[in-house]
C-alpha positions, -999 to 999 in steps of 0.1 A, spaced: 365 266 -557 354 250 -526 350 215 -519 319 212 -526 322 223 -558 349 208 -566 338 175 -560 302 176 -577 319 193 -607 343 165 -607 314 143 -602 297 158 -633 323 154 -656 329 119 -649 295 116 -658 298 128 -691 331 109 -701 333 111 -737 328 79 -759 359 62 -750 359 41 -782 357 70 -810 388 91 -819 391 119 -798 374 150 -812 383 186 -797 353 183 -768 374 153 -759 406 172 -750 385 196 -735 369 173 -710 406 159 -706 416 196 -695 388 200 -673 394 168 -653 432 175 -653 425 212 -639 401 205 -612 426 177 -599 457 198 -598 433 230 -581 420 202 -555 457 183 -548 434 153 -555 462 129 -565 497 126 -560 526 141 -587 525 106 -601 492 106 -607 494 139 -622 521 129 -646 503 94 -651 469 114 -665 491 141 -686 509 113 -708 479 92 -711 462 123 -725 492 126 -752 480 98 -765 444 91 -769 449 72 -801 465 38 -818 469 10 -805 471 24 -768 443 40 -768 423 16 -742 449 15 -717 452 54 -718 418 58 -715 421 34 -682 444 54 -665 430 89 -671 396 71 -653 416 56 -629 431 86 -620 398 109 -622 379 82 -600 409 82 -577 406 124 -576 370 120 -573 372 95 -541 396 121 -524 371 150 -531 344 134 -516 363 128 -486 364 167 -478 332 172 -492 304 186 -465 291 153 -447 255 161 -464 266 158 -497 288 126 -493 276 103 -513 262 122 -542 280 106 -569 280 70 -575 307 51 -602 298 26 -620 323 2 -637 304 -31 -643 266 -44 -644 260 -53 -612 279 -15 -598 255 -2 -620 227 -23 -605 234 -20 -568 241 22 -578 204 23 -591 189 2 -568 206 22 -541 187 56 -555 152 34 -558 155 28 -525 152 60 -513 117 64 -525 84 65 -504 59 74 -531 69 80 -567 98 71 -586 99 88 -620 125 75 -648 131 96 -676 155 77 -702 145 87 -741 161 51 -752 142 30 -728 135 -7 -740 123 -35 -717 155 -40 -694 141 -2 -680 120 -21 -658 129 -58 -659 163 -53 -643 162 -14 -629 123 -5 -618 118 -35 -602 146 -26 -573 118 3 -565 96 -2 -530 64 -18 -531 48 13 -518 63 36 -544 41 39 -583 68 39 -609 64 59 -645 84 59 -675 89 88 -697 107 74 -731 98 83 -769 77 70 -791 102 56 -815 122 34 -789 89 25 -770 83 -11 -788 102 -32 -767 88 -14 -736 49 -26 -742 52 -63 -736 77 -52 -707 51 -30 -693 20 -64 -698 39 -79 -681 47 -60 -655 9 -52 -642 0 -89 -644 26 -95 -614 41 -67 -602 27 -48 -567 39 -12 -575 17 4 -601 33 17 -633 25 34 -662 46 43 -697 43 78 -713 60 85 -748 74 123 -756 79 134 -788 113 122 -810 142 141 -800 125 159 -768 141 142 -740 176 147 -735 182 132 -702 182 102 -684 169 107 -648 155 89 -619 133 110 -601 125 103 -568 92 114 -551 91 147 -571 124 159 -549 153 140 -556 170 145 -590 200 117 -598 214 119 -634 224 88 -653 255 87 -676 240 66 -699 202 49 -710 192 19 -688 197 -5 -722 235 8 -719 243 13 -683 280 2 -678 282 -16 -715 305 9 -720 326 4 -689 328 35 -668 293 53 -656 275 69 -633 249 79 -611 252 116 -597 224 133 -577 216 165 -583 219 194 -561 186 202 -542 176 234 -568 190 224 -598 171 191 -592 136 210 -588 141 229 -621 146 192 -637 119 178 -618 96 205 -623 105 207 -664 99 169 -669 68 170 -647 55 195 -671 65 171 -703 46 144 -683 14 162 -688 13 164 -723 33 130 -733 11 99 -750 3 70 -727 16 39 -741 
């Protein structure tokens, strides 16, 4: 696998970690060996570090539990820092931890800021923080849309009053269907793709998180797909 891969697959997975607080179900050992094999494949950590992430994966239950969980991060943040380091100097930067609120914050304000014209947030769990605490980090120059559903949309119309009575950047709220999103996206001016470990209302609540940008043609196919739900969703 070359570096490349290694370290957005890496990237990937960390963005998916597995509810840390439930009983670990068989997906959960098998994101466990996924993160364990791309480490030893990539010499991302040393033989402590290696032996470190094996017996914290023995033991994923009890009264343990939380500080096993810690080290397995640790160690897969500590992998993924390494694989980014001999990862092409283009894609540098493509993942983005984020431990605590205001990592989280500064990560997503980091990804508004990249827009010139149009940032797009898909998050089926939105609620008012979407754009009190996140959308407002977008340029003044740039419209911002919201693409949530129609049964976690109450908390998002005041928000979204609100929000054109002050706020320069245009917006407007579209609801899907229940249970037709299944992502949480910022889209950024209908060619950047980043990917969100959890909703907006959760980001870092549940300690580790992320923020991982696509690569350039996956990240079209996304764009494109939730351009096309766009279209047909409900204004709010």
């Amino acid at each position: 696998m070359t570096t490349e891969a290694t370290y957005l697959r890496l990237g990937s997975l960390i963005a998916d970690t597995p509810d840390l607080k439930a009983d670990p179900t068989p997906e959960t050992h098998r994101w466990v060996a996924q993160v364990l094999a791309l480490i030893e494949a990539g010499k991302l950590v040393d033989t402590v570090g290696i032996v470190s992430f094996k017996v914290a994966s023995l033991h994923l239950q009890g009264g343990l539990r939380d500080g096993n969980w810690s080290t397995i991060l640790a160690v897969a943040h500590q992998a993924l820092a390494k694989a980014e380091l001999h990862a092409p100097a283009e894609l540098q930067g493509a993942f983005i931890a984020a431990g605590h609120a205001f990592d989280a914050f500064a990560a997503v304000g980091k990804a508004l800021g990249t827009a010139t014209a149009d940032v797009f947030i898909v998050d089926p769990y939105a609620d008012a923080k979407v754009l009190t605490d996140y959308a407002v980090l977008a340029p003044d120059n740039a419209s911002v849309r919201v693409l949530t559903e129609a049964t976690h949309s109450k908390a998002l119309k005041p928000a979204a009053r609100h929000w054109a009575q002050q706020m320069k950047q245009s917006l407007e709220v579209r609801l899907g269907l229940p249970r037709s999103l299944h992502d949480r996206l910022i889209l950024i001016d209908g060619k950047t793709a980043f990917v969100l470990g959890q909703s907006f209302k959760d980001l870092a609540k549940r300690s580790h998180t992320s923020l991982v940008r696509m690569p350039p043609d996956a990240g079209k196919l996304k764009i494109d797909a939730y351009e096309l739900m766009w279209s047909s969703a409900t204004p709010l």
